[in-house]
C-alpha positions as CSV (number, residue, x, y, z in Angstrom):
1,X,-15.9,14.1,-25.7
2,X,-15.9,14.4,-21.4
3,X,-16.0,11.3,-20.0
4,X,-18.5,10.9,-16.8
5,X,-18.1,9.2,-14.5
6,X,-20.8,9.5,-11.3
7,X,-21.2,8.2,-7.5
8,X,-17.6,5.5,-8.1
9,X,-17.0,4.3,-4.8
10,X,-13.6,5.8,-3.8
11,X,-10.5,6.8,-1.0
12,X,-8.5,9.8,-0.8
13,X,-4.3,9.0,-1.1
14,X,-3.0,12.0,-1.3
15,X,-3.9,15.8,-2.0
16,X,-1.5,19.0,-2.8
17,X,-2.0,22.7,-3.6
18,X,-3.1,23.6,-7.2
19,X,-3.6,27.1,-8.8
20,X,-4.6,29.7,-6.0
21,X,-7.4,27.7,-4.2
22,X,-7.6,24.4,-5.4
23,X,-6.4,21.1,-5.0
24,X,-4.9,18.2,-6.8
25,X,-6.4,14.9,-5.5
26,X,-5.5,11.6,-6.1
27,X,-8.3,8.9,-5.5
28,X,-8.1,5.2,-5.3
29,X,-11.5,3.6,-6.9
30,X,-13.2,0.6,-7.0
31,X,-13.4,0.4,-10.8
32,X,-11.1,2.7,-12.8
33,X,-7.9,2.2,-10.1
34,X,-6.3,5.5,-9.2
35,X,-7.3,8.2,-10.3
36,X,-6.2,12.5,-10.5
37,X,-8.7,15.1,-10.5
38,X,-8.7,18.7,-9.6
39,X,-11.0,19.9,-6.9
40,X,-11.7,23.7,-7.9
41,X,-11.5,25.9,-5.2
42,X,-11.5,23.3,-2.4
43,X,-8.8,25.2,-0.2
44,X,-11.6,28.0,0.1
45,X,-12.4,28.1,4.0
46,X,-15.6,28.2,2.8
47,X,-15.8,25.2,0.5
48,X,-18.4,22.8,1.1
49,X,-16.2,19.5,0.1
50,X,-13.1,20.3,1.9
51,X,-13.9,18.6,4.7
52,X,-14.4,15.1,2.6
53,X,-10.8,15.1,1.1
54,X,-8.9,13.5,3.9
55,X,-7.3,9.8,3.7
56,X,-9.4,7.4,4.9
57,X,-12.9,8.6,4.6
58,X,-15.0,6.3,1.9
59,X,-16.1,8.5,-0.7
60,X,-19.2,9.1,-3.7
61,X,-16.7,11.0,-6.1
62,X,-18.3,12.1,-9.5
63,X,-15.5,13.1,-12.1
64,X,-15.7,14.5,-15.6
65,X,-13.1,15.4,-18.7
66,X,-11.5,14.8,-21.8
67,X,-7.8,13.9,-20.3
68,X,-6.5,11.6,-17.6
69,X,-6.4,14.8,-15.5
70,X,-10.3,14.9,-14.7
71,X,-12.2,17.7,-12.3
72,X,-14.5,16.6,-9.3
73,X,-17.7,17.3,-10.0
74,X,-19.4,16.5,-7.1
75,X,-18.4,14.0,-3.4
76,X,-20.4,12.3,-0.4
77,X,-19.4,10.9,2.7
78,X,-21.0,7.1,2.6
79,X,-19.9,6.6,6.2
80,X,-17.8,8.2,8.8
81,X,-13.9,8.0,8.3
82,X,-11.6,5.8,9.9
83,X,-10.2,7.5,12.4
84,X,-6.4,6.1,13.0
85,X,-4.2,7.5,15.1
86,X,-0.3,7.1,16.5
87,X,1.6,3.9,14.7
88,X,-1.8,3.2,12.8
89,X,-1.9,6.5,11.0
90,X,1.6,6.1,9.7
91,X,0.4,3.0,8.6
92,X,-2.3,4.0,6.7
93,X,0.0,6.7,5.5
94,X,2.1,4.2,4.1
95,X,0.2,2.3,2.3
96,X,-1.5,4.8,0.2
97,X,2.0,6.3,-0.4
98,X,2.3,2.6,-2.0
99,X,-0.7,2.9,-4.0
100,X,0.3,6.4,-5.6
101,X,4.0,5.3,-6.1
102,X,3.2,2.1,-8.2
103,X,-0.2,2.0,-9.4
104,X,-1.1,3.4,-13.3
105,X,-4.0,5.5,-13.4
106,X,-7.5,4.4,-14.9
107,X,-6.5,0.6,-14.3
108,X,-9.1,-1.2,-12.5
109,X,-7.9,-3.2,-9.4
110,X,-11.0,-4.2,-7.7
111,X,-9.1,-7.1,-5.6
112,X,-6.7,-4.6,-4.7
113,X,-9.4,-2.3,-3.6
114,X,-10.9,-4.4,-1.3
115,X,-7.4,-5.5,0.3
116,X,-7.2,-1.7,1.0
117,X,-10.5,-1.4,2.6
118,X,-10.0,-4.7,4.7
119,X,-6.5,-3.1,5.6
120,X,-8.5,0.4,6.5
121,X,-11.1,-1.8,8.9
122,X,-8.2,-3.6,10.7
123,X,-5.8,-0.9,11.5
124,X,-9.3,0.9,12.8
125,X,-9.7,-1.7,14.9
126,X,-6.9,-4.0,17.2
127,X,-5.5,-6.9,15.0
128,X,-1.7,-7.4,14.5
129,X,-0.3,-4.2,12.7
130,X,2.7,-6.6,11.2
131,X,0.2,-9.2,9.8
132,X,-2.1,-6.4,8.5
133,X,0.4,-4.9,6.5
134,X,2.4,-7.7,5.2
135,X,-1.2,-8.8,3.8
136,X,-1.8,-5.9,1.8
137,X,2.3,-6.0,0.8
138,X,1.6,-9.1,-0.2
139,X,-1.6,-8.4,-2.3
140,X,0.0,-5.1,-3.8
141,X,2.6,-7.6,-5.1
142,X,0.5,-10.0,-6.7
143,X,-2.1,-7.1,-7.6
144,X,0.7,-6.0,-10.1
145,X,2.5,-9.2,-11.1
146,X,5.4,-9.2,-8.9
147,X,3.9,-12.3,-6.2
148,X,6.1,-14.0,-4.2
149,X,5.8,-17.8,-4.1
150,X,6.3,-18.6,-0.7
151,X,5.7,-22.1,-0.9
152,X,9.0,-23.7,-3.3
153,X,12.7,-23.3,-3.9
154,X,12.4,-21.2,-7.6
155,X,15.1,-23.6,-8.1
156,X,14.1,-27.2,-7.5
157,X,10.5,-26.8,-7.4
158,X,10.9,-28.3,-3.6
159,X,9.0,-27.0,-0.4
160,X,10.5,-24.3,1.9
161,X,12.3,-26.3,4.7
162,X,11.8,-24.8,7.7
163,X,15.2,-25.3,8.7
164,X,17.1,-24.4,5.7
165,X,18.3,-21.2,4.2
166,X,17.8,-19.4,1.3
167,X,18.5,-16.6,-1.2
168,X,15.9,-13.9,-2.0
169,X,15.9,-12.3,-5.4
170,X,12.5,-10.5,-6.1
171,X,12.9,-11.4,-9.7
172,X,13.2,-15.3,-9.2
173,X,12.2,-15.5,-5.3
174,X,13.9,-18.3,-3.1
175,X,17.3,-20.8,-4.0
176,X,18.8,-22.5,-1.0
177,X,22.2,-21.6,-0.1
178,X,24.5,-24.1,2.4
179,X,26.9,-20.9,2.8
180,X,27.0,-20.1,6.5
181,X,29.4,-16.9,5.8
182,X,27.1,-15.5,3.1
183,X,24.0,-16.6,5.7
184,X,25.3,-14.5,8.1
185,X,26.3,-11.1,6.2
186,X,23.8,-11.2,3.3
187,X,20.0,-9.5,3.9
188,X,18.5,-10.9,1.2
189,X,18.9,-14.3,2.9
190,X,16.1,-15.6,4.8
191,X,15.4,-19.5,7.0
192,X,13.0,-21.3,5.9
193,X,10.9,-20.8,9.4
194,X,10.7,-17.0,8.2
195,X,9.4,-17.1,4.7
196,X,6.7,-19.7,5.9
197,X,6.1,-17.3,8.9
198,X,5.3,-14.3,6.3
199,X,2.8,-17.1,4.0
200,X,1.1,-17.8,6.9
201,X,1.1,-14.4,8.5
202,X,1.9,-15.6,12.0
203,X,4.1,-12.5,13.1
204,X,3.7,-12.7,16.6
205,X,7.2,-13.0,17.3
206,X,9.3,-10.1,16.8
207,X,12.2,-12.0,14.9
208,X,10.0,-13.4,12.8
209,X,7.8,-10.3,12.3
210,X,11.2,-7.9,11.7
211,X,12.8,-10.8,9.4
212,X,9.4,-10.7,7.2
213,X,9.2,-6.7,7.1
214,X,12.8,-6.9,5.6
215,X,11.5,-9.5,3.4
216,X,8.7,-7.2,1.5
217,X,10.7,-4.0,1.8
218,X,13.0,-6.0,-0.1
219,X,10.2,-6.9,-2.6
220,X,8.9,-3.5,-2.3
221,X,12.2,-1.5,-3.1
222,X,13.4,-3.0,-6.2
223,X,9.9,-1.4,-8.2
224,X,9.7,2.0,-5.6
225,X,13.1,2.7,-7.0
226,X,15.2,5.1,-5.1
227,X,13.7,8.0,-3.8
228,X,12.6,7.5,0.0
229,X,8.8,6.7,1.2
230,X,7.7,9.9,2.9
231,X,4.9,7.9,5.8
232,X,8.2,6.0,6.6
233,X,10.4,9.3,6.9
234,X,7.9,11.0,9.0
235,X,7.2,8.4,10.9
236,X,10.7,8.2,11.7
237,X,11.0,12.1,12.7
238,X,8.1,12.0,15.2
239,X,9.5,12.5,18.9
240,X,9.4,9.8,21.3
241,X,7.3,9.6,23.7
C-alpha cells in the first residue's frame, strides 16, 4: 500500500540528475527526518517546481510510495528563501552535507530540525558564524547520540579546569593529561579555557574559535568516516579575493 504523506514542512539538502529529466532530491523534514524522493521531470525548463528545489527555501512537500524511495507529488514555497551568500553559503552548504552524510532516512528529529532552521535564520542574518555552527555541531552530536560532555573529566567525574589540559577521545570525551611533550604535538589535546569556550559558545577570539572548530571536526570525523566533505572542498577552491 503507498504511503502519503501531504503539506510536511521540509528543506532541500541536496539534489542530482535522475533518468533523462528528473531529479533525485533529498529533503530534511520536520517529522519523518530525511527523506529521498524523485521529482519527475523537474529538469524540464518548463517545469513548474524547479524553481522550489534549491537549499534553503522552506518547503510544503507532498510525497507518496511503497518504498523508502518516494516520488514528489506536489511542493509550495511557505516563505521566501534564505538568501546566503560568500562564507555563509558554504556554510549552509556544510551543514546539510552533514545532515545527508549521517542522518537515516524516515527517522524523525524534530529537535534537530529546528537547530537547522535557527542555524538557516542566523547565518541569514549577522551573528558569529563560529558560534552558529559549533551550535548546530553540537546539536547534530547529541541529535544522534554522540554528545560531548563538556562540563567533567570522563575520568574523575571533576570540572574542566580552565587551566589544565586534557585528552580528547570522541568515544570517552576529556582525561587530563600533565604531559607537556604530548600537550604540545598531540591535536586531540585541548586546555581547559577551550573546551569551556566551545560549552559556552564564546568564540570571539580566534584561538579559541580555531581550537573549538578542531574540536568538533574531531567529533565530526570519526562517524563522517573517510571520504572528504565536498562544501569544505569547494569552499577551499574558490579564488581569493
Amino acid at each position: 500500500m503507498a504511503v502519503r504523506i501531504n503539506l510536511q514542512p521540509a528543506y532541500v539538502l541536496h539534489t542530482q540528475p535522475y533518468q533523462n529529466t528528473s531529479l533525485l532530491v533529498d529533503f530534511f523534514s520536520i517529522d519523518h527526518g530525511r527523506m529521498r524522493a524523485v521529482a519527475k521531470g523537474a529538469r524540464r525548463p518548463t517545469s513548474r517546481i524547479r524553481s522550489f528545489l534549491q537549499p534553503f527555501q522552506p518547503l510544503l512537500i507532498s510525497l507518496v510510495g511503497r518504498s523508502e524511495l518516494k516520488t514528489l507529488s506536489g511542493v509550495e514555497g511557505s516563505v521566501n528563501a534564505f538568501n546566503l551568500q560568500g562564507t555563509r553559503l558554504f556554510s549552509g552548504l556544510y551543514l546539510n552535507e552533514l545532515l545527508v552524510r549521517l542522518l537515516q532516512g524516515h527517522e524523525s528529529h524534530s529537535a534537530l530540525y529546528d537547530a537547522y532552521q535557527q542555524a538557516m535564520i542566523a547565518l541569514h542574518g549577522e551573528r558569529d558564524l563560529n558560534a552558529i555552527l559549533r551550535r548546530f555541531e553540537l546539536s547534530l552530536l547529541d541529535e544522534l547520540g554522540y554528545g560531548i560532555n563538556l562540563e567533567t573529566d570522563s575520568s574523575t567525574g571533576l570540572p574542566i579546569d580552565t587551566n589544565a589540559h586534557y585528552l580528547f577521545d570522541p568515544t570517552v570525551g576529556f582525561e587530563r593529561v600533565a604531559d607537556a611533550v604530548l600537550r604540545a604535538q598531540n591535536m586531540c589535546v585541548f586546555s581547559g579555557r577551550e573546551i569551556l569556550a566551545l560549552k559556552d559558545l564564546e568564540l570571539a577570539d580566534k584561538t579559541l574559535s580555531n581550537a573549538t572548530r578542531r574540536l568538533t571536526r574531531i567529533a565530526l570525523q570519526s562517524h563522517l568516516g573517510e571520504a572528504p566533505l565536498m562544501s569544505r572542498e569547494l569552499f577551499l577552491r574558490q579564488p581569493s579575493s
